[in-house]
N, C-alpha and C positions, 0 to 999 in steps of 0.2 A: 344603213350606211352604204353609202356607194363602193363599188370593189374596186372602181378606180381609183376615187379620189376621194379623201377624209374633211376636205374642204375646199374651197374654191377663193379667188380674188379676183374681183375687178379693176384691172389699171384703168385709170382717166379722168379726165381733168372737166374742171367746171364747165358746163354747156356743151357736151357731146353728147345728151341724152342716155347719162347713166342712170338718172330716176325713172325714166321709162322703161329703160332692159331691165333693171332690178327687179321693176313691177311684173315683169313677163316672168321672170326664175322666181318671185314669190309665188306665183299661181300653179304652179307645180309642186303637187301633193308632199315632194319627199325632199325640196326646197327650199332655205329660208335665210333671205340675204338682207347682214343687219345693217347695213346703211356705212356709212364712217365712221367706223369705229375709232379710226385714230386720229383724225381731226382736231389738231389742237384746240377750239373753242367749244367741242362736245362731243359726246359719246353716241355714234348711230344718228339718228337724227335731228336737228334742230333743237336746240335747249334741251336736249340729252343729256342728263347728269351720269347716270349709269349705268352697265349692264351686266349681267350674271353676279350682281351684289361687287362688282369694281368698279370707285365712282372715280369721276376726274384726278381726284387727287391721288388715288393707288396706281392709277395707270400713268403718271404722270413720272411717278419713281421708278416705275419696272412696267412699262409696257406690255413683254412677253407672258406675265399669266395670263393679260385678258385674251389674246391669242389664243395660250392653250386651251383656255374655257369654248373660244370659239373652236375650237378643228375637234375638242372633247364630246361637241352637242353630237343626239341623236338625228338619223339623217344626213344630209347635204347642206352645210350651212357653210356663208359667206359672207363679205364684204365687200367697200368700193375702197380703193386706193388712191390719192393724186399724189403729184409732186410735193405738195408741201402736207403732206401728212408726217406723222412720226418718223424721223428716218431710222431710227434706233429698229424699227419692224420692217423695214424693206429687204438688209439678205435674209433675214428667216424667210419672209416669203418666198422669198425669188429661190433660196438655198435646196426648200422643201421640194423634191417631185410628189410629194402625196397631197400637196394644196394645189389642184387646176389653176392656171393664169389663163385668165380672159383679158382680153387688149381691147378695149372701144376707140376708134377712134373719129375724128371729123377734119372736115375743111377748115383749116387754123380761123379762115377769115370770116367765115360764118359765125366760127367760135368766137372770137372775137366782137364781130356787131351784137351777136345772141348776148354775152356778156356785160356791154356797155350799155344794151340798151334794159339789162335785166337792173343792173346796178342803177339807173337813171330812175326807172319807174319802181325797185322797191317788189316786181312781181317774179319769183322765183319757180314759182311753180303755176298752173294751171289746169284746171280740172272741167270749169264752165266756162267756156268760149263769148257768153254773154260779159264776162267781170274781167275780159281781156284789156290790160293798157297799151297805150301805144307812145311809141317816142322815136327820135330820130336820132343816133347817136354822131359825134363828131370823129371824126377817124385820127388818129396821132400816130404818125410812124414808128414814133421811139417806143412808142407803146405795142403794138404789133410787132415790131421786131423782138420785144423784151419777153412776149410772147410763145411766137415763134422758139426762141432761144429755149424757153424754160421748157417746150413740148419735148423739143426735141435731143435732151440734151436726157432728160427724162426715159422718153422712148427709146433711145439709143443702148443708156443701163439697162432697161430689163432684156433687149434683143438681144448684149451682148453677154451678159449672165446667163441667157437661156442656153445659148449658145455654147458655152462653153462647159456647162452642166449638162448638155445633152439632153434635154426638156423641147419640147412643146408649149402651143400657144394656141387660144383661140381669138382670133384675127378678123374684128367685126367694124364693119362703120356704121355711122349714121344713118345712112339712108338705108338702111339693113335691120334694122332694129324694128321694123314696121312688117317683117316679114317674115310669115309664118314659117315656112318652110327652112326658112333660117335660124328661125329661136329655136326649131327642135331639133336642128344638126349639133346646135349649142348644148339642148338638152343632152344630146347622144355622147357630144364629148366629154360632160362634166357626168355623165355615168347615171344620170336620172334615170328611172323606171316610168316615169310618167310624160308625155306629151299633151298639149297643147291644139286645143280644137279652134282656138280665136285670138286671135292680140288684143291683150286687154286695153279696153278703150278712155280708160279712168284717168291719164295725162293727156291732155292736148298740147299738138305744137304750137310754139309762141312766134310772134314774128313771123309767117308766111311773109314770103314775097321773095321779089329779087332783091341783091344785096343793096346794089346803087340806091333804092327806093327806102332805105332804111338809115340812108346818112344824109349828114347836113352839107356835107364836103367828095364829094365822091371825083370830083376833079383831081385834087390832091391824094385820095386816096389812089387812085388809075399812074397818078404820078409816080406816086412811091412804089408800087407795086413793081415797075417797071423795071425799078435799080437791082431788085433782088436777084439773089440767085438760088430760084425752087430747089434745082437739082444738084444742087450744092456742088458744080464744075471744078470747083477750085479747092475744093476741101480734100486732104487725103481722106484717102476712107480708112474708118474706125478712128481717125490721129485723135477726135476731138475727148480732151475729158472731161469730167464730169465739171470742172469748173475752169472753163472752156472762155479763151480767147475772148477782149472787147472790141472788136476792131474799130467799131465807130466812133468808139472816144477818143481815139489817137489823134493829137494834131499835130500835123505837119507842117513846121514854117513856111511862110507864104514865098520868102524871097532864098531865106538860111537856109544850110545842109544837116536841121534840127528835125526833131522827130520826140514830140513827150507823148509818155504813157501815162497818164492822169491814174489814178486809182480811187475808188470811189469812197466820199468820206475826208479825202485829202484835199491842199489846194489848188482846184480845178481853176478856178476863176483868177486865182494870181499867177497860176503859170499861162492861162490864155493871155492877160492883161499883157504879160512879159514880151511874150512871143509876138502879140501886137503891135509891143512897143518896138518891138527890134529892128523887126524891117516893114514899120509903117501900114500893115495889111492883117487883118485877124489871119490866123490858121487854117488850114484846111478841116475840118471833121466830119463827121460821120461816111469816111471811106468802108467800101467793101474789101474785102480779100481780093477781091479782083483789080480794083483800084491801087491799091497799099503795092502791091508785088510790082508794078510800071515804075513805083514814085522812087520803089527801092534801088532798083536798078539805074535806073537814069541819075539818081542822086548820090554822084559819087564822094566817100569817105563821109558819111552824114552821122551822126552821133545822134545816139535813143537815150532816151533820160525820164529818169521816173525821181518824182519828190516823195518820198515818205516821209508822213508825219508821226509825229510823237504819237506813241500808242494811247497818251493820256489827254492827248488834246485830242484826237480824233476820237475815241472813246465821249467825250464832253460834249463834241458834237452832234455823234448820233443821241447823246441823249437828249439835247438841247432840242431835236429836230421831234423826237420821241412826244416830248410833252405839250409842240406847238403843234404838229399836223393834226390837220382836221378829218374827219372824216369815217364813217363805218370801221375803215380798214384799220386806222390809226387807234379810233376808241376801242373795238376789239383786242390788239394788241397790248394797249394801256392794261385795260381788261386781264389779259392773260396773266400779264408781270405783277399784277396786285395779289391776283388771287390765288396761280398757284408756282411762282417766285417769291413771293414775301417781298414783291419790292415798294415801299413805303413811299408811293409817288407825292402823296399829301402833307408827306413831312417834309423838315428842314433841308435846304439844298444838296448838303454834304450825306445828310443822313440817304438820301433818295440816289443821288449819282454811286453809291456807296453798295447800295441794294444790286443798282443796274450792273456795275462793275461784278457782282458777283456774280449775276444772273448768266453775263457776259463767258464767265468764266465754265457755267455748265454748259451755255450753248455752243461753244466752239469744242469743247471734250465729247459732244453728243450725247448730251446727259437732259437733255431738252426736246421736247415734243415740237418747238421749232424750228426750223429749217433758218439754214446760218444766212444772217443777210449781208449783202455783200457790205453796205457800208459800213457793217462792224464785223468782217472776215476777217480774219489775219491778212495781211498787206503780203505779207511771204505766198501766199496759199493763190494770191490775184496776179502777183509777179508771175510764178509758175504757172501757170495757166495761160498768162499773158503771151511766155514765152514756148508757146507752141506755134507763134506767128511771129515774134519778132520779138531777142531778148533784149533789155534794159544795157545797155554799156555804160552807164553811168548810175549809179545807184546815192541821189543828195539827200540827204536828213533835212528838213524845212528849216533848221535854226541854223544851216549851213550852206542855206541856198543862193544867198546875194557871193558870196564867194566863188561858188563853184559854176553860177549861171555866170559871171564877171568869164569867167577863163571858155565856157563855150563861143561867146558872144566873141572873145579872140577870135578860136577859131574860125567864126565865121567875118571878123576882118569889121565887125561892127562898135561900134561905143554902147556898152550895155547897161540897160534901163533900170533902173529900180525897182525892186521883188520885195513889192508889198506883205508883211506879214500880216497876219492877223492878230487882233488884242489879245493877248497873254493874261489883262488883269483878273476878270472874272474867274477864269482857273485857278489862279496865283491863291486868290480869296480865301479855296473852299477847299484845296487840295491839304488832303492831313497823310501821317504815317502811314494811317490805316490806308487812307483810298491808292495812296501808290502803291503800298504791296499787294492792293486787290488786283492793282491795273498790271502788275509784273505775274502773277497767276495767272492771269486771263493771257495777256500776250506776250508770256514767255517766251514764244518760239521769237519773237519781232524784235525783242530786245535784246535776244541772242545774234538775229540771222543779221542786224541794223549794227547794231549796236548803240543803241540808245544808254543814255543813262536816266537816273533818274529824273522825275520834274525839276526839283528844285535845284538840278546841281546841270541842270542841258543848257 
């Protein structure tokens, strides 16, 4: 056992070259780092059911035994950590000074091509340079930003938990992981007895080249790059929290002294429609911090407005969205809620939104191995967040929104347009007793902080 340290973690996220450091601290006699352990779709590696005799499903209720099995082993034993791993195990980590923190990190934007173009061709790992694929990926801003956002917001938590616990960190990048002298300063920190005579050669890197040479779009990407702000000028430091500000959803009337905060899940597309219709011009969006603070100033007496929807129509949504999206990411997910939620996707409409709704209700209590997604966040939890950049003065309930957009549209001296709802019937169908009081369990705090009532009675 190490006299430093009883276990080790590695923080980092997909395509920063954590399968390769890991492989250099397995080569070390008195080291043994089990992969992702907390990964909602497997245990340690790739279709990993279980480890130290706790399969999916034990780990799934209680997390922290398989922890202690881990920090219990003989020797130096470890793991890889990301963002969207268990969060139910992040302050133990971060809490512990006897589990070492290793930080990997990389160039976002490299992370990013390495990613899209890993997701495009299907090839994750690489061992013979001969069975290498190759692909070009397309660059999306809102995807890089979305990115961006999640590294960082990420990295910020553990710096500033380290911080204030009084811990240390071992602080490695990408292009550092190739180097000897480096992995055994790593070894020295995490309290090994053994070093490293060679960087083990068993990963090859994927995608060499320059970045531009590996997209379809690199004009657009040179474009988008430009808006950002790397060094974050405009950000207080430390202000941001962990569910942190959307700046670039906000839009801003093109003509009016309006300003909506969309919230995702809600309706985005009837209050752009709205604000279209008001003063003849879509909205402004995807402003920066930097942008937003100019529009604030100069636009004087301008009223911010956010629509919240019914927690049981926006609930119905993201399930709606749950059972049509396509793709790895979406059938994995399907995947998870069948198998270890009980949610009965296969069944009867009401029987399955019913499941979800409950599912709903472990993952926002953190009773869930996934990580809470925003469009089925509490609305309350996105407001505050929101409001570390600019708070809500108007707060409309969607089945009270033609009324209260009528009275802003005064104040901007305009005739106000018609606030398309969405169909009502398909809910109206399927909603029973049961599924309202699941949908009041789940978003209690929403139909407290709103004031919603029930479906049938709003």
């Amino acid at each position: 056992m190490s006299a430093r340290f009883d276990a080790f973690v590695m923080f980092a996220e997909m395509r920063t070259g954590s399968n390769h450091l890991e492989e250099s601290l397995n080569t070390l006699s008195d080291v043994t780092s089990h992969g992702e352990v907390f990964n909602p779709s497997f245990i340690g590696t790739h279709n990993g059911r279980e480890l130290f005799g706790i399969d999916i499903a034990a780990r799934e209720r209680d997390p922290l035994p398989l922890l202690d099995r881990i920090v219990d082993q003989p020797g130096l034993t470890g793991l890889r950590f990301f963002h969207d791993h268990d969060p139910r195990v992040l302050d133990r980590l971060l809490d512990d000074p006897r589990i070492g923190k290793v930080v990997l990190t990389r160039n976002p934007l490299d992370s990013y091509v390495s990613l899209a173009i890993a997701s495009q061709t299907g090839q994750w790992r690489l061992t013979n340079p001969k069975m290498a694929k190759s692909a070009k990926a397309t660059f999306v801003g809102s995807d890089f930003d979305a990115l961006i956002v999640r590294q960082r917001q990420f990295r910020d938590r553990i710096q500033r938990h380290l911080q204030l616990s009084g811990q240390g960190a071992f602080w490695i990048g990408y292009d550092d992981i190739g180097d000897l002298d480096v992995l055994n300063g790593l070894a020295a920190f995490l309290g090994s007895g053994d070093r490293l005579t060679e960087v083990p050669g068993k990963l090859k890197r994927q995608n060499p080249g320059e970045v531009e040479d590996k997209l379809e779009n690199p004009d657009q990407m040179r474009a988008h790059l430009a808006t950002l702000d790397p060094f974050l000028l405009s950000r207080s430091v430390n202000a941001e929290p962990v569910r942190g500000p959307a700046i670039p959803t906000l839009m801003a009337a093109a003509d009016s002294p309006l300003l909506a905060l969309p919230l995702p899940g809600g309706p985005d597309d009837a209050v752009r429609d709205w604000l279209t219709a008001l003063d003849g011009v879509a909205p402004t969006e995807g402003m920066t911090q930097k942008q937003l603070r100019p529009w604030m100033r100069k636009t004087k007496n301008f009223v911010s407005f956010a629509v919240v929807r019914h927690p049981l129509a926006r609930a119905h949504d993201a399930f709606r969205t749950l059972l049509s999206a396509k793709g790895p990411q979406a059938n994995n997910l399907r995947r998870i809620l069948t198998n270890q939620h009980a949610v009965d996707l296969d069944g009867s409409g009401s029987d399955a939104f019913l499941g979800f709704l409950k599912f709903l209700k472990a993952n926002l209590n953190g009773q869930s191995s996934l990580p809470v997604a925003r469009e089925w966040a509490s609305q309350s939890a996105l407001l505050a967040g929101q409001a570390q950049t600019v708070l809500a003065q108007r707060i409309i309930r969607e089945g009270e929104a033609q009324r209260e957009l009528d009275r802003l549209a005064e104040l901007a001296e305009k005739p106000s347009p018609v606030f398309a709802l969405p169909d009502r019937d398909l809910l109206t169908d399927i909603s029973t007793e049961e599924i309202e009081d699941a949908c009041v369990d789940a978003y209690r705090r929403d139909f407290l902080a709103f004031g919603f009532k029930r479906w049938k009675n709003a």
